[in-house]
C-alpha positions in Angstrom: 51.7 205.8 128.4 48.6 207.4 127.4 46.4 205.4 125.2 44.3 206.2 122.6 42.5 204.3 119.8 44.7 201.8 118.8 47.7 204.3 119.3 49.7 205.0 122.5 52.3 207.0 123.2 54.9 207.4 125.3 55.3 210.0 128.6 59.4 211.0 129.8 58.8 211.4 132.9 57.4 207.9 134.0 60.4 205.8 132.5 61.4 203.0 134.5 64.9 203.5 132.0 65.0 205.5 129.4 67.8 203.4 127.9 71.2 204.1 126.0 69.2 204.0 122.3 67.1 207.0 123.1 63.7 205.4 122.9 61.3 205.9 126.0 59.8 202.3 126.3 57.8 202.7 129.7 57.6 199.0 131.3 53.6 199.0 130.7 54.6 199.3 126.7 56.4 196.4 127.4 54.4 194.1 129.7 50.8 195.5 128.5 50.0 196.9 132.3 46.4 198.9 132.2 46.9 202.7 132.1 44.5 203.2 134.2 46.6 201.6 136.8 49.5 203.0 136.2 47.9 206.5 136.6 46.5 205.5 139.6 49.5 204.2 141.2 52.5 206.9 140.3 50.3 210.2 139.6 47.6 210.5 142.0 49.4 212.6 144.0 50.8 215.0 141.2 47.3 215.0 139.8 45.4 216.0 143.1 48.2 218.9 144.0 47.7 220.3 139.8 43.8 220.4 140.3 44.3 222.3 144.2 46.3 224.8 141.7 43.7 224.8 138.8 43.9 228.5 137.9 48.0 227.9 137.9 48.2 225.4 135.2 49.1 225.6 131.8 49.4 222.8 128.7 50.9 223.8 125.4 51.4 221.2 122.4 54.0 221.6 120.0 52.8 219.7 116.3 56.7 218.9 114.8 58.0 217.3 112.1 58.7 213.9 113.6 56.7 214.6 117.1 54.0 215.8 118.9 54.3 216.9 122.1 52.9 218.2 125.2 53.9 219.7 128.5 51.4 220.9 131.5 53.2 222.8 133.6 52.6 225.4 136.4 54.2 227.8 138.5 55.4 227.2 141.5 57.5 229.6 143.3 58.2 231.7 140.5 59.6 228.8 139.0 58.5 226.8 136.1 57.5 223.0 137.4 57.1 220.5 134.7 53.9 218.3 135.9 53.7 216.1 132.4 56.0 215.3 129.6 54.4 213.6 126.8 55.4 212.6 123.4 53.5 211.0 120.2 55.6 210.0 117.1 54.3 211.1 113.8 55.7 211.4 110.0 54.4 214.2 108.7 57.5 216.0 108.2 58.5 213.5 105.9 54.7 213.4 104.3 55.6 217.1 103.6 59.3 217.2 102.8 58.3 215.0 99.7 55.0 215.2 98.9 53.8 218.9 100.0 50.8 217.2 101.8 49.9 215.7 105.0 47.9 212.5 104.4 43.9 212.0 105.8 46.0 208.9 108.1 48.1 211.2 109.6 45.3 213.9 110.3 43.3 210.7 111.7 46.7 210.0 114.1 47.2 213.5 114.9 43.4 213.8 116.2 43.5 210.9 118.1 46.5 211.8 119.9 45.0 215.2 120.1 42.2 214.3 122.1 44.0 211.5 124.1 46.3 214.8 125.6 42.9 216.9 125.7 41.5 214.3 128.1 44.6 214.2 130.4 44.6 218.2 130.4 40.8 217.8 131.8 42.7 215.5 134.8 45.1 217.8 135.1 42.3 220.8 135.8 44.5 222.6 133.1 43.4 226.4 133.3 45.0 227.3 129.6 46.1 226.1 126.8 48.4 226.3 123.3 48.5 224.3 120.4 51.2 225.4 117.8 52.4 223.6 114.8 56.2 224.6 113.1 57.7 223.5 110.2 55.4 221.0 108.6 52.4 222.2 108.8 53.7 225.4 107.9 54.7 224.2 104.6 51.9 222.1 103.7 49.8 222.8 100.5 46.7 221.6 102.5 47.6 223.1 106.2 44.4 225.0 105.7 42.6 221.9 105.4 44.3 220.3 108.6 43.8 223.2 110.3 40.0 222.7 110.1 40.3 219.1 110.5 42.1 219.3 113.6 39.2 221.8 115.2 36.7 219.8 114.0 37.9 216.0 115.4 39.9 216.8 118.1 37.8 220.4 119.4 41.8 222.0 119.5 42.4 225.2 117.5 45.9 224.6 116.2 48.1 227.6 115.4 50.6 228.0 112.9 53.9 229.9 114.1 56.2 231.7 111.4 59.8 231.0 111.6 60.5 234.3 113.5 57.6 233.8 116.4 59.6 230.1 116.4 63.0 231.4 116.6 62.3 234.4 118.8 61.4 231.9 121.6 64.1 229.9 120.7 67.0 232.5 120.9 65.1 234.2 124.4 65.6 230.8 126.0 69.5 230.4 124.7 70.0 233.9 126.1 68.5 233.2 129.7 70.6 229.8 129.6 74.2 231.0 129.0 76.4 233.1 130.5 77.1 237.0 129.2 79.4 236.8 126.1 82.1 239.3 126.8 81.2 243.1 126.0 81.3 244.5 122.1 81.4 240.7 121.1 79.7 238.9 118.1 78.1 235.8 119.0 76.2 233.3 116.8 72.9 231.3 117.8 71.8 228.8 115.6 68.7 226.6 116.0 69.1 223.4 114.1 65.7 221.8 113.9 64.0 219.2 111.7 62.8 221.4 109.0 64.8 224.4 109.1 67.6 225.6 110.5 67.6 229.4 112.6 71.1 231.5 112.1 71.0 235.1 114.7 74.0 237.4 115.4 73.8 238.5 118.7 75.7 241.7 119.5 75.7 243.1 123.2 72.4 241.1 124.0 70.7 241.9 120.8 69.9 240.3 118.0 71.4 242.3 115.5 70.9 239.4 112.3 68.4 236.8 111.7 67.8 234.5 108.8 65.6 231.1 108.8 67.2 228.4 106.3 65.0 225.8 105.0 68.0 222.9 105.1 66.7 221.3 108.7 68.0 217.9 109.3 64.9 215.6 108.5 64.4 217.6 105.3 67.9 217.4 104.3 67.4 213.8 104.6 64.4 213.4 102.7 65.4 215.9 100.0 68.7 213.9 99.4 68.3 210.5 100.8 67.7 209.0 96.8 72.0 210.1 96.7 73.3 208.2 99.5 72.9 204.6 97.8 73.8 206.2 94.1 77.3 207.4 95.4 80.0 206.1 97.8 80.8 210.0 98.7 77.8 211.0 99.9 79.1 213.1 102.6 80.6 215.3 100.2 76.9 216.1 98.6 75.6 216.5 101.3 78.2 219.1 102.4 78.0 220.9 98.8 74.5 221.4 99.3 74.8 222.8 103.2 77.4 225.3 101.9 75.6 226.2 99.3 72.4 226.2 100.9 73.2 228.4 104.1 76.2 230.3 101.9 73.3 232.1 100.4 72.0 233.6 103.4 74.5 234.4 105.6 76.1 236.2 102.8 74.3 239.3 102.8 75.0 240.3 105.9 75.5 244.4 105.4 78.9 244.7 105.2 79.9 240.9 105.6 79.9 238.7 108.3 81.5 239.8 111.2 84.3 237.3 113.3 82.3 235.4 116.3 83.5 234.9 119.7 80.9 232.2 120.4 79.5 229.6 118.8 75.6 228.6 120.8 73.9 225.7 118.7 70.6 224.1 119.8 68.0 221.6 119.2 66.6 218.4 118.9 70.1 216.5 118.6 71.9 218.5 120.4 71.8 216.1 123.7 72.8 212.9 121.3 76.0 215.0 119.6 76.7 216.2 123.2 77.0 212.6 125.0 78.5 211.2 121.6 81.1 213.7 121.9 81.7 212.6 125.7 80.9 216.5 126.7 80.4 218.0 130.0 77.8 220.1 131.5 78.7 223.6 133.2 75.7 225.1 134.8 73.5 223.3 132.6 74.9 224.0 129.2 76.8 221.1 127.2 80.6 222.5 126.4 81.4 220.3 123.0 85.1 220.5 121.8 84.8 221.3 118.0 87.0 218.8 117.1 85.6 216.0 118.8 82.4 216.9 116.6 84.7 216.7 113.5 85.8 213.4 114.8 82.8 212.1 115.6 81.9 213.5 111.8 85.1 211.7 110.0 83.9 208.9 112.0 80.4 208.0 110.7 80.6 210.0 107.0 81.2 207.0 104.8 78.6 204.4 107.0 74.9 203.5 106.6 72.1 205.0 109.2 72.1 200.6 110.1 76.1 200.4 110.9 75.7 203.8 112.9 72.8 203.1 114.8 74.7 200.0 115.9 78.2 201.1 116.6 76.8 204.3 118.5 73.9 202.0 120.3 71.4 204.8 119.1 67.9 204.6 117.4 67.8 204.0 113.4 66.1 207.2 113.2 68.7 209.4 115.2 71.5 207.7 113.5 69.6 208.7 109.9 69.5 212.8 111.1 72.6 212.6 113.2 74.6 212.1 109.6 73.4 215.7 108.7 73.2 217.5 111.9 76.8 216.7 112.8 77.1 218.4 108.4 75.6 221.1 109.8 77.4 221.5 112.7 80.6 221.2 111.1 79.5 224.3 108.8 79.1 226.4 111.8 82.0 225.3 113.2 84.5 226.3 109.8 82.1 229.7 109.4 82.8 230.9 112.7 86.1 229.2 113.5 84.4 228.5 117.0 86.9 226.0 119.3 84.3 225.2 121.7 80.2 224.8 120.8 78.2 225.9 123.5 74.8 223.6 123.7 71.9 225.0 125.9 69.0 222.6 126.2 65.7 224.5 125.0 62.3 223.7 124.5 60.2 225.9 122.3 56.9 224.6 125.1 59.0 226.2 128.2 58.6 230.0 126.8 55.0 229.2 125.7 54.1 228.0 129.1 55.8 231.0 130.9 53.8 233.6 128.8 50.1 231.9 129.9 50.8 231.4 133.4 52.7 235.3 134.2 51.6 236.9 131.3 53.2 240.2 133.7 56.2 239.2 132.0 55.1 239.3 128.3 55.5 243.0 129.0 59.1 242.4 129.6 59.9 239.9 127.3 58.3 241.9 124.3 60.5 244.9 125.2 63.7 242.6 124.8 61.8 241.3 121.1 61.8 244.9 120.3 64.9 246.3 121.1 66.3 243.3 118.8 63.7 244.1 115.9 65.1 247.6 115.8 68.6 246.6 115.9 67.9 244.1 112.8 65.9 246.5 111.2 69.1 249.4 111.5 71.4 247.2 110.3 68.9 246.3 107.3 68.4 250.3 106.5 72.0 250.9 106.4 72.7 248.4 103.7 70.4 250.4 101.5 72.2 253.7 102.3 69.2 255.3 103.7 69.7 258.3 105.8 69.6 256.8 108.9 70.2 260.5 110.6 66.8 261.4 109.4 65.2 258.2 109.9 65.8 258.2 113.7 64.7 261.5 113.9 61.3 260.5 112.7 60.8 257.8 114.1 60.8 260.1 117.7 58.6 261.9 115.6 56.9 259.3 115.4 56.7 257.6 118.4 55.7 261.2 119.9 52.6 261.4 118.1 51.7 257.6 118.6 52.6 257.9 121.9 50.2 261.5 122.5 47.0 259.9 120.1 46.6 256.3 122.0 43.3 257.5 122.8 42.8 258.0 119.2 44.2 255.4 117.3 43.6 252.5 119.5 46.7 251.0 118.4 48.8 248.3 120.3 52.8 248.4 121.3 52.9 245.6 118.3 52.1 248.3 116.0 54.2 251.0 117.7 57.0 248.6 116.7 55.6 248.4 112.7 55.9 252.6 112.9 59.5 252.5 114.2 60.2 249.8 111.1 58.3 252.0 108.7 60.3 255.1 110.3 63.8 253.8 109.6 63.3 251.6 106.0 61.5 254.2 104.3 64.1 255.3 102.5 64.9 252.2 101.0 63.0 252.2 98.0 65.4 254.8 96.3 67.8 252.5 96.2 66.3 250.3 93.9 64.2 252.7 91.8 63.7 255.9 92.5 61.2 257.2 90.4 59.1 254.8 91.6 60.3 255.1 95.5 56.8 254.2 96.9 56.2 250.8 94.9 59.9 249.9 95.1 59.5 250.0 99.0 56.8 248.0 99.4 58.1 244.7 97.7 61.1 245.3 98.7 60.0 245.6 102.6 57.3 242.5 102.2 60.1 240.5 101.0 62.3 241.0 103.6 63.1 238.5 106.3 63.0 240.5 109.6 63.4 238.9 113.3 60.4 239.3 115.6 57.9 240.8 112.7 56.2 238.3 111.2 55.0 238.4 107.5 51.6 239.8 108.0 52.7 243.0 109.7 55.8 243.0 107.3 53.2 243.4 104.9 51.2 246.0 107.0 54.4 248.2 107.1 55.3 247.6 103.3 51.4 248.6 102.6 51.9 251.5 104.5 53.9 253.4 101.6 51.0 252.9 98.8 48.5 255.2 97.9 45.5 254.8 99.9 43.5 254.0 96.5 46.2 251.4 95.4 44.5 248.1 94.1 46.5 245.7 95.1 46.5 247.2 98.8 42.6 247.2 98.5 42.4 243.2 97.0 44.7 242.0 99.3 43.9 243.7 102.9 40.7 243.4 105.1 39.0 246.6 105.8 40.3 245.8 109.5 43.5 246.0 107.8 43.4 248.7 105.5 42.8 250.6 108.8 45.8 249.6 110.9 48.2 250.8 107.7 46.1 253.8 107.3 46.5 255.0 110.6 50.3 253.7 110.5 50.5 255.4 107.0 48.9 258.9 108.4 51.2 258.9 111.5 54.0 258.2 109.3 53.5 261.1 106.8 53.7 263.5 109.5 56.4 262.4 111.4 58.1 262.4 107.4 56.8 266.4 107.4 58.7 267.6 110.2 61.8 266.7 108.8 61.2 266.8 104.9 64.7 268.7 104.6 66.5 266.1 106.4 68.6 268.5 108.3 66.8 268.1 111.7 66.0 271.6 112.1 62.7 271.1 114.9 64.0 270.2 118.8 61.9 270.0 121.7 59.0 269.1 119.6 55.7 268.7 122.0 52.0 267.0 121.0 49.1 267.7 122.9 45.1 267.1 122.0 43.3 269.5 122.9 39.0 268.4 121.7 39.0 268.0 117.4 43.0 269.9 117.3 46.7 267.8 117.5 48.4 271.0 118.4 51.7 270.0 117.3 55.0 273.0 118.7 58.5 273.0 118.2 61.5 275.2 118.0 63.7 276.1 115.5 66.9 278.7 114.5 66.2 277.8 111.2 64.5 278.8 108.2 61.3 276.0 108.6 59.2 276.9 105.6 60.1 273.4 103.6 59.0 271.6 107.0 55.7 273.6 107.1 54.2 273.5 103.9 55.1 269.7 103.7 52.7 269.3 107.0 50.1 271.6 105.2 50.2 268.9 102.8 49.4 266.0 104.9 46.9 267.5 107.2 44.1 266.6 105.0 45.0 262.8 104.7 45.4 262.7 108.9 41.9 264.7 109.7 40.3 261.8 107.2 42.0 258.8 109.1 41.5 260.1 113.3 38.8 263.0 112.6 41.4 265.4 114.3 42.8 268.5 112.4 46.8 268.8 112.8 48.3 272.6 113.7 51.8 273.3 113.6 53.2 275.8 115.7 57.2 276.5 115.5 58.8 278.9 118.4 61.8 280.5 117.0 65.0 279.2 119.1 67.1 281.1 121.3 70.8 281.0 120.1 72.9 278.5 122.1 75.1 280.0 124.7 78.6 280.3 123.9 81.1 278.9 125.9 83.9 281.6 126.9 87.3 280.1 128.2 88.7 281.8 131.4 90.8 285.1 131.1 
């Protein structure tokens, strides 16, 4: 137990018992036993062997919905070793879920606790640090304001993750936890948290799909709980709304959902369903029959959160969300037809920890992000019958000219990635209105929901296909800004020229700098004259944004050899 204040809260990994009803009660909560003793007595030696390892030791802090948390970790081996565990209760998902605002009492809570895991992480000799915050804070009106309030009492700058820098740490730990689904199969991953729940179709590895649905299980409660004592069939309601609610999503996938081979659902109650539904574990990962979940479901549908939490010996509050996770769950279930639900246990602190103490592997890891990104965003450029023939071809375009200019531009592999998504959605504004292609692209592409690119960037690539003189670009970008999508827009418009009559006439198409010149060659058979005026015309734009003046120089292309038969 660590205490703070008036407050204490509660640390896993020095439980005496944690106990069948889920609550980790610590015998010095019970018997009022000094901390300070305790500490002394059962962590001195984990304490002394963290601070040997200082410069290997890593705390990140999770702000959810019904909990705050904490792990330090460090590496040992090349494997990660949990040193601390530490939970604080808190409300202000429910705060948010019905009143859009987190209260000063729970900023006054949240501060406290703040600073009662800051001072452990000082015992600790913790080296780096991460505070994120999810669902809740994402989504309330004064998150600005906590924010501040957070830096200012409790010294820790608290980040805000999107859903899609949530989920894409989320679905990277379900992949490293479960077995390769078999070849040219559809599987589904589905986070179900407490504010929102995370749908991705995963097609050989990738994510090919993602959509983030704000129906999680502590806001589905909240949102309906006024029903459940003003109708005997509450269950039914509550299943209306899921199938309504997640219906809407997962319906536009381009050319409609495909069949699954395998179900993989995570989160919070997914350990609770699992020993509820008497499941085993196979090399870490909870196999749940689907229709011991519906039995389980059948089971509790028509009691009260009271008769549930009694009959199932579990806390109040994990019988009160267990009522809609198992909803959820059985949603999945029908949608995919899945026998067998596949539960990995994953912690959104595991993937944060990794990336501070080998940040070698962010390379790595960012490669798989992208790779998934690209698939998502093909997929997405295909239901608005863009050329997608074209489209790849510039984007090596592209990615040629990014690739020759990085002494140029500056520009990271984050905004390689936002040129490859401008590359292969550009198109996608003629399907909507094509006489106005350019402002039909950009809200369309800032209003799309796209896995690993979070809405800032989307915006930055949307931005991208304005005029540089556009007033809302100007009003709503900083000047830092307005440079990253110039640069991505003037790259962009090139790559566009070399292929303006979509027929892919250039091959072997080199860059090199050479002082204040891009000398830009290719070959060709064909006639090229569309493709080099429509360069001529973006040369003047490109010397304005990197100072360099663009030549294009095409080689005519010797016939390809034909292939004779034997005589």
């Amino acid at each position: 137990i660590v205490e703070s204040g008036n407050d204490c809260y509660n640390r896993k990994d020095r439980l005496t018992e944690r106990g069948r009803r889920g609550r980790f009660l610590p015998h010095a909560a019970k018997s009022g036993t000094p901390f300070k003793k305790i500490r002394e007595v059962i962590d001195l030696k984990t304490v002394k062997t963290a601070k040997k390892r200082r410069a290997n030791t890593a705390a990140a802090i999770d702000i959810g919905s019904k909990l705050l948390r904490m792990r330090i970790a460090q590496m040992s081996k090349g494997n990660l070793q949990d040193l601390e565990y530490l939970e604080y209760p808190t409300s202000i998902g429910h705060e948010v879920f019905t009143n859009g605002k987190i209260s000063f009492e729970s900023i006054r809570a949240l501060s406290s606790a703040l600073h009662g895991f800051s001072k452990l992480m000082e015992e600790y000799g913790v080296s780096s640090s991460r505070v994120v915050a999810t669902t809740a804070l994402r989504e309330a009106a004064n998150r600005a304001f906590v924010v501040d309030q957070l830096k200012v009492q409790s010294g820790m700058q608290v980040e805000i993750l999107e859903d899609n820098q949530e989920k894409a740490y989320v679905y990277g730990e379900i992949a490293q936890k479960i077995p390769a689904a078999a070849e040219d199969g559809y599987e589904l991953y589905s986070y179900i948290g407490t504010g929102s729940v995370g749908v991705a179709v995963v097609h050989n590895g990738l994510v090919v799909f993602s959509k983030n649905v704000p129906v999680g299980v502590l806001k589905l409660r909240d949102m309906l709980g006024d029903l459940q004592n003003a109708t005997n069939d509450f269950h039914e309601v509550l299943e209306e709304y899921i199938h309504v609610s997640m219906g809407r999503f997962i319906s536009v996938y381009p050319g409609g959902f495909p069949n699954i081979s395998r179900l993989v659902l995570s989160g919070n109650g997914s350990s609770l369903v699992a020993r509820l539904c008497s499941a085993k574990q196979k090399n870490g990962v909870f196999q749940i029959a689907s229709e011991k979940i519906s039995e389980l479901y059948r089971a509790i549908c028509k009691q009260t959160p009271e008769k549930i939490s009694f009959a199932y010996r579990i806390t109040d509050s994990d019988a009160e969300l267990l009522y809609s996770t198992l909803a959820l769950y059985l949603y999945l279930i029908n949608l995919t037809g899945a026998e067998t639900v596949y539960a990995p246990p994953v912690d959104l602190l595991h993937p944060m920890l990794r990336e501070m103490l080998t940040p070698k592997n962010r390379d790595s890891s960012f490669v798989q992000l992208r790779e998934s990104t690209l698939a998502c965003v093909r997929l997405l450029a295909g239901s608005f019958q863009c050329d997608m023939k074209h489209s790849e071809q510039i984007l090596i375009f592209a990615e040629t000219l990014f690739d020759k200019m990085k002494e140029i531009h500056g520009l990271d592999a984050r905004r390689r990635l936002l040129l490859d998504t401008a590359c292969l959605l550009h198109e996608c504004g003629y399907c909507t209105q094509p006489r106005q292609y350019s402002s039909s692209a950009f809200h369309l592409i800032r209003s799309m929901d796209i896995y690993g690119i979070t809405e800032n960037d989307l915006y930055l690539v949307a931005s991208a296909f304005l005029p540089a003189d556009d007033t809302e670009s100007i009003l709503t970008l900083t000047p830092k800004q307005r440079l990253v999508v110039s640069k991505l827009a003037a790259l962009f418009r090139l790559a566009d020229a070399l292929d303006q009559s979509q027929k892919q006439k250039l091959r072997n198409l080199k860059v090199r700098l050479d002082k204040n010149r891009l000398l830009v060659t290719a070959e060709s058979s064909q006639n090229t004259s569309l493709e080099e005026w429509a360069f001529a015309q973006e040369v003047s734009f490109f010397e304005e944004v990197f100072g360099i003046h663009p030549e294009l120089t095409i080689h005519a292309a010797l016939p390809s050899p034909t292939k004779h038969g034997k005589v």
